[in-house]
C-alpha positions as CSV (number, residue, x, y, z in Angstrom):
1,X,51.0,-13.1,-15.8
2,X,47.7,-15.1,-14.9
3,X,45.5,-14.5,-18.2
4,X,46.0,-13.6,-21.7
5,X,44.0,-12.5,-24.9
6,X,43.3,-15.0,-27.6
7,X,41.1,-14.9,-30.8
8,X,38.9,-17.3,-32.0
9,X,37.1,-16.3,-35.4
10,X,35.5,-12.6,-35.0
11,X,35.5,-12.8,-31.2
12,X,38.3,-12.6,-28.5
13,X,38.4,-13.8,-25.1
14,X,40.5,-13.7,-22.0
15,X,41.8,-16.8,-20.5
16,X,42.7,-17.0,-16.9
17,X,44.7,-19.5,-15.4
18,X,43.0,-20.7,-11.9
19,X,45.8,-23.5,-11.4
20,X,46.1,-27.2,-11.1
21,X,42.9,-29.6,-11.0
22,X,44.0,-32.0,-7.7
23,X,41.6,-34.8,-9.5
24,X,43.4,-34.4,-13.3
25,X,46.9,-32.5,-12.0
26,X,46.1,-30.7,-15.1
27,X,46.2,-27.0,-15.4
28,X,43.1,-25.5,-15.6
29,X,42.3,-22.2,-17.4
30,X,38.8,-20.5,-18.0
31,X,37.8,-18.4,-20.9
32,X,36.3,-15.3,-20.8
33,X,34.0,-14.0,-24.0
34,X,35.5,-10.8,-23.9
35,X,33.8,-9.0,-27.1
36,X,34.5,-8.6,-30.4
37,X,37.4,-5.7,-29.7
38,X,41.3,-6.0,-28.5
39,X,40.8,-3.1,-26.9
40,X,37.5,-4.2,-24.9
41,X,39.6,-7.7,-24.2
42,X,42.4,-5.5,-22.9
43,X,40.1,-4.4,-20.5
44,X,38.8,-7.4,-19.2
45,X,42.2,-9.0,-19.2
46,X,43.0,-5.9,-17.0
47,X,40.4,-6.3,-14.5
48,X,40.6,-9.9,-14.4
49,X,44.5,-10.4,-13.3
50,X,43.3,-7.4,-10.8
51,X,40.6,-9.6,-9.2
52,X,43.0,-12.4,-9.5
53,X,45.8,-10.4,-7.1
54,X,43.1,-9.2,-5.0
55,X,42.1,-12.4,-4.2
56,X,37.9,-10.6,-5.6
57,X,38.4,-13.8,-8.3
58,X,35.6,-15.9,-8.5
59,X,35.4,-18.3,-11.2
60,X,32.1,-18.5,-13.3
61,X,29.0,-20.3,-13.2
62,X,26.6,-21.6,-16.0
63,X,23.3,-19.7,-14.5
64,X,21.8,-18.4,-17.5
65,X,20.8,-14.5,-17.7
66,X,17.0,-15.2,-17.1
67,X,17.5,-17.7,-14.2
68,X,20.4,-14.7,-12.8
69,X,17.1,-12.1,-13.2
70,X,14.0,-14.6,-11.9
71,X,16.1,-16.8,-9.1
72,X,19.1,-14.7,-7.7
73,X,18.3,-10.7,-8.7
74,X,14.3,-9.7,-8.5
75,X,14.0,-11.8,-5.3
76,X,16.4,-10.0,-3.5
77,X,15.0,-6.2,-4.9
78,X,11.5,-7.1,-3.7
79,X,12.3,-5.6,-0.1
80,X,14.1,-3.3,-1.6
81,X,12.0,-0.7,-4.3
82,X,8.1,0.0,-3.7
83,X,5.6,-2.1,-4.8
84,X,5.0,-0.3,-8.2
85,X,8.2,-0.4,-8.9
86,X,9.3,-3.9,-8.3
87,X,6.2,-5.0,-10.3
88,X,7.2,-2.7,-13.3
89,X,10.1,-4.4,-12.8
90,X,9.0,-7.9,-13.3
91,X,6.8,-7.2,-15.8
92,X,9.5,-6.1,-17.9
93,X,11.7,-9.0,-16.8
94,X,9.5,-11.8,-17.8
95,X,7.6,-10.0,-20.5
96,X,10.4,-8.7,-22.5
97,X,13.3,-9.7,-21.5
98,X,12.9,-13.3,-21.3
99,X,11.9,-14.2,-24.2
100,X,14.5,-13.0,-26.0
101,X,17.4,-12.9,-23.7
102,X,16.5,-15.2,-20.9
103,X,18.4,-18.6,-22.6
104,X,21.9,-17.0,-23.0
105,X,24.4,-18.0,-20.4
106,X,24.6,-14.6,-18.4
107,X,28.3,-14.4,-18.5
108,X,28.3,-14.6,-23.0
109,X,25.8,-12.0,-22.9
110,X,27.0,-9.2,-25.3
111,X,26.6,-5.8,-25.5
112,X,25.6,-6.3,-29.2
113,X,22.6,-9.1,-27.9
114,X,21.3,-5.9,-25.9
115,X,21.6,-3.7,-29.1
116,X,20.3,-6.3,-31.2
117,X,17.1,-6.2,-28.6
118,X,16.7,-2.7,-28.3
119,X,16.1,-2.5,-31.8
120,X,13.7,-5.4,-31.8
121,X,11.8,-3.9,-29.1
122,X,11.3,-0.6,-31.1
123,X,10.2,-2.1,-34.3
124,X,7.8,-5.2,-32.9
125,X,8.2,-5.0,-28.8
126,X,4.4,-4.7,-28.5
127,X,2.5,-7.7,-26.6
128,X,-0.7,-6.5,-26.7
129,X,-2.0,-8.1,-29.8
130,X,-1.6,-5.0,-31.6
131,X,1.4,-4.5,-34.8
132,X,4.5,-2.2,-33.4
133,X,7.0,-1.6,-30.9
134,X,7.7,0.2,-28.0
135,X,8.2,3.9,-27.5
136,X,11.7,4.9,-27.2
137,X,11.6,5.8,-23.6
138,X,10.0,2.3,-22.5
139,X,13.1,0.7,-24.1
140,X,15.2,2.9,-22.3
141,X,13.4,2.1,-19.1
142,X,13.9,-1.4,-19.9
143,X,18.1,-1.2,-20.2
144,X,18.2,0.9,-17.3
145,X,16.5,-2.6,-15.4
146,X,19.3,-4.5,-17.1
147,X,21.8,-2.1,-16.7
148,X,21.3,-2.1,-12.6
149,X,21.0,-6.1,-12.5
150,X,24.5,-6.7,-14.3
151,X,25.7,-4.0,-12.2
152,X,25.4,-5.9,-9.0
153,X,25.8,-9.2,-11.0
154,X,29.4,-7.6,-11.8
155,X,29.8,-5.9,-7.9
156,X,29.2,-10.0,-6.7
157,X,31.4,-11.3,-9.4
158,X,28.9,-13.0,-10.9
159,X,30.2,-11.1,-14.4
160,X,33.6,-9.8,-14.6
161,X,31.4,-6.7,-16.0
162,X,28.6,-5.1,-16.6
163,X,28.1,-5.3,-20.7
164,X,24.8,-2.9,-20.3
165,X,27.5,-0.4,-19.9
166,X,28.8,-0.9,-23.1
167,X,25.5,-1.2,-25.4
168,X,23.2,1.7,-27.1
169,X,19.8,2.0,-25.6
170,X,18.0,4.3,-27.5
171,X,18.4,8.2,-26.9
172,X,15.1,10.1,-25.3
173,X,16.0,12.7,-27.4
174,X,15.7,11.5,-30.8
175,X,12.1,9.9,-29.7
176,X,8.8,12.6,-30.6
177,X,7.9,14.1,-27.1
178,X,4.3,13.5,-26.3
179,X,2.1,16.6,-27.0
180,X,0.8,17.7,-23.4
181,X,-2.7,17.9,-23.5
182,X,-4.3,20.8,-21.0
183,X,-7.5,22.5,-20.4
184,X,-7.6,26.4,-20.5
185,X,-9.2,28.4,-17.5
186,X,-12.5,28.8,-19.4
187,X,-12.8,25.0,-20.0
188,X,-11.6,23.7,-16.4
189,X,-14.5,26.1,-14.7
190,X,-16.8,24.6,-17.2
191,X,-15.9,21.1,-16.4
192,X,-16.0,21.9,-12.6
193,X,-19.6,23.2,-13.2
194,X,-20.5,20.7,-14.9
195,X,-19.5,17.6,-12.6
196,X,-21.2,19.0,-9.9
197,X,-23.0,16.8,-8.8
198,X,-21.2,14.1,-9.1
199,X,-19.9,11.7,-6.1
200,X,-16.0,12.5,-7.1
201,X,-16.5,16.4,-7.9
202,X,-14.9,17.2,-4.2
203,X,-12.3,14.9,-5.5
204,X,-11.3,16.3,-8.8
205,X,-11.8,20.1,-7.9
206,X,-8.7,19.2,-5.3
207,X,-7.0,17.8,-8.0
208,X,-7.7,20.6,-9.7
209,X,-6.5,23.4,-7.5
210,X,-3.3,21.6,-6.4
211,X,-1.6,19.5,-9.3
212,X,-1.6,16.6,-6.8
213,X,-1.0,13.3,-8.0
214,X,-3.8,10.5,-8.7
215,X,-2.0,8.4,-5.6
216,X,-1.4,11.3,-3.5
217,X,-4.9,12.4,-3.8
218,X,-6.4,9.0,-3.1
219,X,-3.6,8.2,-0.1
220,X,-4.9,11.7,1.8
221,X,-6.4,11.3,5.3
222,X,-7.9,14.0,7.0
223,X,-5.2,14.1,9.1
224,X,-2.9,15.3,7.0
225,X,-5.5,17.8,6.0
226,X,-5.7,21.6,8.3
227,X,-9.0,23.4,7.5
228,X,-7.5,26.0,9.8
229,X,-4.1,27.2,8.5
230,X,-5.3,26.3,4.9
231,X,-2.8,23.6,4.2
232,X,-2.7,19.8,3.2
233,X,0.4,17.7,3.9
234,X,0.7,15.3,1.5
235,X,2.5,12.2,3.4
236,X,1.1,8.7,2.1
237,X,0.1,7.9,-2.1
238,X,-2.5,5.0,-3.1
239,X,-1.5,2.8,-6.1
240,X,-2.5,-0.1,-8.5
241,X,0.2,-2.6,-8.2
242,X,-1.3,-5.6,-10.4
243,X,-4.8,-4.2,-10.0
244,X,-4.5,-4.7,-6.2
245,X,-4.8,-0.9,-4.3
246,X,-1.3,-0.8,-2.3
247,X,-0.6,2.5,0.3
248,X,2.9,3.3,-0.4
249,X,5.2,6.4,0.1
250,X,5.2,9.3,-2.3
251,X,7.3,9.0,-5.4
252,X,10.3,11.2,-4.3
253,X,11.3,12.5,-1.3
254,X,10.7,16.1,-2.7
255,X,7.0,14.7,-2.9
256,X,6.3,14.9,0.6
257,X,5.4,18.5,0.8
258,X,2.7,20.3,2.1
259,X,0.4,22.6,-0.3
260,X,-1.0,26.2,0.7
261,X,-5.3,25.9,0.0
262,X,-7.3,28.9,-0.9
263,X,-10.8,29.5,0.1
264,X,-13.0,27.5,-2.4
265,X,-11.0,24.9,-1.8
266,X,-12.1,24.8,2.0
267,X,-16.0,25.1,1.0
268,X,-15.9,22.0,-1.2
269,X,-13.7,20.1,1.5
270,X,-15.9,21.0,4.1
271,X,-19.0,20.6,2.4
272,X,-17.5,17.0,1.3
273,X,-16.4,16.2,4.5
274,X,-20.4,16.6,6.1
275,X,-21.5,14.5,3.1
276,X,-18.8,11.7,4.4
277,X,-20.5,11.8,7.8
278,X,-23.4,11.4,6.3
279,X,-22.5,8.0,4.7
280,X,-20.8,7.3,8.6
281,X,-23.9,7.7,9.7
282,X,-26.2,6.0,7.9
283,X,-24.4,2.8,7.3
284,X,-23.1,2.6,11.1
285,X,-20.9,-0.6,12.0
286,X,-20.3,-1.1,9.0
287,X,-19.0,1.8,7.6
288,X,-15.0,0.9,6.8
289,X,-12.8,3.5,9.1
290,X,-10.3,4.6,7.1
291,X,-9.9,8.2,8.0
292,X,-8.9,9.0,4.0
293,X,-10.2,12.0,2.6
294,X,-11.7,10.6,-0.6
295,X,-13.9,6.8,-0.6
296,X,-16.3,5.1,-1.4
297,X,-20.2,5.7,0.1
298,X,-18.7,2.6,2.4
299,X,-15.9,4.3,3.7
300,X,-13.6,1.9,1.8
301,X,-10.7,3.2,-0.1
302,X,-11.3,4.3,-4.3
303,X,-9.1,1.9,-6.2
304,X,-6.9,4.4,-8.5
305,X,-8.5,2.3,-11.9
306,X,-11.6,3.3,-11.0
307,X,-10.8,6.5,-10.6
308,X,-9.1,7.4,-13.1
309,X,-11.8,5.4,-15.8
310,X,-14.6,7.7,-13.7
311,X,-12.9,11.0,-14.8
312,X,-12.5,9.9,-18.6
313,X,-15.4,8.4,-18.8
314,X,-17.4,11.8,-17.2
315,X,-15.2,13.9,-19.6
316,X,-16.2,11.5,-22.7
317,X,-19.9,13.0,-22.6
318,X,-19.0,16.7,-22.1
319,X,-18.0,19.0,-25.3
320,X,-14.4,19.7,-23.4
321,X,-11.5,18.4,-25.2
322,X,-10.8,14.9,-24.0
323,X,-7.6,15.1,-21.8
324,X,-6.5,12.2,-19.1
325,X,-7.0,12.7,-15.1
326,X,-3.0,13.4,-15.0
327,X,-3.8,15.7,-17.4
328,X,-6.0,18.3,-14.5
329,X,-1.8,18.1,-13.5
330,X,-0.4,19.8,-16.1
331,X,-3.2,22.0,-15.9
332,X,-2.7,23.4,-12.8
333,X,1.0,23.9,-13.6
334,X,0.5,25.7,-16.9
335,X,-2.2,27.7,-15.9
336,X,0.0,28.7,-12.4
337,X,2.9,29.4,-15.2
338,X,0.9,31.3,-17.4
339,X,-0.4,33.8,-14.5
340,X,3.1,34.5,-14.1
341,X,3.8,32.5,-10.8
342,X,7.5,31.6,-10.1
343,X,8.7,28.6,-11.4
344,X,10.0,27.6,-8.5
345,X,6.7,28.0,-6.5
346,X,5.0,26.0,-9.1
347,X,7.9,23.2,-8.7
348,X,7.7,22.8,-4.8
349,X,3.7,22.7,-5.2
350,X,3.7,20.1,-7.9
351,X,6.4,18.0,-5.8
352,X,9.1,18.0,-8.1
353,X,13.0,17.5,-7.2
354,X,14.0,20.9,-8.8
355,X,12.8,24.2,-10.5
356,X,14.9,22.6,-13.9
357,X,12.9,19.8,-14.2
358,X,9.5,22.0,-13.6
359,X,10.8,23.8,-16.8
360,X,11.8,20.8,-18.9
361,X,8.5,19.6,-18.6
362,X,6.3,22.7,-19.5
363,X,9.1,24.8,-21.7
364,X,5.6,25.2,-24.2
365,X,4.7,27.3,-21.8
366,X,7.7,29.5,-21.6
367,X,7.9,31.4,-24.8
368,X,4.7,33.5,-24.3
369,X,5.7,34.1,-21.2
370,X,9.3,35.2,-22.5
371,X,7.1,37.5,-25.0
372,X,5.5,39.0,-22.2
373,X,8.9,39.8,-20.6
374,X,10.2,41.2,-23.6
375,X,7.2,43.5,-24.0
376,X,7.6,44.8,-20.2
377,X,11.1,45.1,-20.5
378,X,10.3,47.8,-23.2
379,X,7.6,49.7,-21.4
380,X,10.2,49.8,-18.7
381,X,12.4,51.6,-20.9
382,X,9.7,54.0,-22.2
383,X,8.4,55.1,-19.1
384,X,12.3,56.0,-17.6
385,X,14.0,59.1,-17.5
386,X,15.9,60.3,-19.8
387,X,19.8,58.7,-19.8
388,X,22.0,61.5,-18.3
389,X,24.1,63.5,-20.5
390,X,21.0,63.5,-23.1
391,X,18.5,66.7,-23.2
């Protein structure tokens, strides 16, 4: 045996032995903070005297958690997500995380010092000046950050495992979902009339009549655009990373799809794309060559903050009910729902992974539409013929 459990006060640990010190001759063992569980020190002991036999040991350092996360862990994921998401990442890191977990050595960390923050974070995880915590799913978000750093902290044997596994972030499902806000028929053709005129109407009608994204719409070049077959591919998204406008890929690989256009559709994108050559024209050599559908009078590309404030700041002096740009999203899904087309045509359009996630996300559309099944299931029945055997 190379290791065994021992207790000291509430907490017990697993000592390996790593043999003789050829400065002291002394033997040399290293603890393990194994929790505060036999059973969870059974388990370490376990894996431990595995690694030992496999020759996988490797002794631990001092490196605290938040020098792990800053120096060793976020450096090497830079190359590795998309921009928005690394910097979502960091953010959270040295926001959050730091503060309150960054001193502990990373291999004491506990599974109870994550529950302990989880809980902090949803009753004062705000840092915005304002009282309260986080939502529910933001502290999720956060764990599953944690969770995938001590994974490959433990996969490099920089932990002998990954305690995230063991803690309890809070569930999604016990959290209030988020009432979706949407605009009925009536109200999106008003707001569509309404704006026009505007420079970004070409812009949001799009939007409008295809569920796109904010990034998607503001990534699309012309070339990914056929005025002929009626069809946009969408291939490239435009996002705020830090408030600087970054091209990136779309968010999932079910995301780069390519969206069937109807006819007034083509009008404004035609119409849209003479005003652009307009702008070309008059400004000359320096007009910015970007070949993307949607810019500014410069040709430069429309930074997704300002796009988004443009559409809620136009909506804030209409009448309509005040909804957000992602909002013209749900929209177009519920509306597509609603006129009964297939869920599954709706999914592929909007870009999602599968038809199950379409209906997780707009199930308060599905009972009226379950009504209207039941109701022509029974005219079904009263138009048949009688059953035979019956007179």
């Amino acid at each position: 045996m190379r290791g065994h459990v021992a207790k000291k006060g509430d907490r017990y640990y697993v000592v390996i032995y790593e043999g003789v010190d050829p400065a002291t001759t002394k033997k040399r063992y290293r603890w393990h903070l194994a929790g505060s569980t036999r059973g969870d020190a059974d388990r370490l002991l376990n894996e431990l005297v595995r690694q030992v036999h496999d020759g996988d040991y490797v002794p631990p350092d001092k490196i605290t958690f938040g020098e792990y996360l800053t120096q060793r862990w976020l450096p090497t994921k830079k190359s590795q997500l998309r921009a928005s998401t690394y910097n979502s990442y960091s953010n959270n890191v040295n926001v959050h995380v730091i503060p309150a977990l960054g001193p502990i050595p990373i291999r004491r960390l506990r599974p109870e010092d994550l529950d302990s923050f989880y809980a902090e974070l949803l009753a004062n995880g705000r840092k915005t000046g304002k009282p309260g915590g986080l939502a529910p799913k933001t502290v999720r978000y956060i764990h599953l950050i944690l969770r995938k750093a001590l994974a490959d902290a433990a996969r490099k044997g920089t932990v002998p495992r990954n305690v995230a596994l063991l803690a309890d972030p809070p569930k999604l499902s016990a959290a209030p979902r988020a009432e979706m806000r949407t605009w009925t028929a009536v109200e999106l053709q008003s707001f569509l009339e309404l704006s026009h005129e505007h420079r970004l109407y070409s812009a949001w009608f799009l939007a409008a009549h295809t569920g796109v994204r904010r990034g998607e719409l503001l990534g699309l070049r012309w070339r990914d655009v056929d005025l002929t077959t009626s069809r946009l591919s969408v291939r490239q998204a435009l996002v705020s990373v830090a408030y600087d406008a970054q091209f990136s890929d779309v968010k999932t690989g079910a995301g780069r799809r390519t969206i069937d256009l109807d006819e007034p559709v083509l009008v404004v994108l035609r119409a849209w794309r003479r005003k652009q050559a307009e702008e070309r024209l008059l400004l000359g050599p320096d007009y910015k060559e970007s070949d993307l559908v949607f810019t500014r009078a410069d040709g430069a590309p429309l930074h997704p903050d300002y796009f988004r404030q443009a559409f809620e700041r136009f909506v804030k002096k209409t009448a309509l009910p005040k909804i957000r740009f992602h909002d013209l999203r749900h929209t177009h899904a519920s509306l597509l729902l609603q006129a009964g087309v297939p869920v599954k045509v709706v999914s592929e359009r909007l870009g999602h992974a599968n038809a199950a996630f379409t209906i997780t996300v707009y199930q308060h559309v599905l009972p009226g539409m379950q009504a209207d099944a039941a109701r022509a299931f029974s005219r079904l029945l009263e138009a048949g013929e009688p059953s035979p055997g019956t007179t």
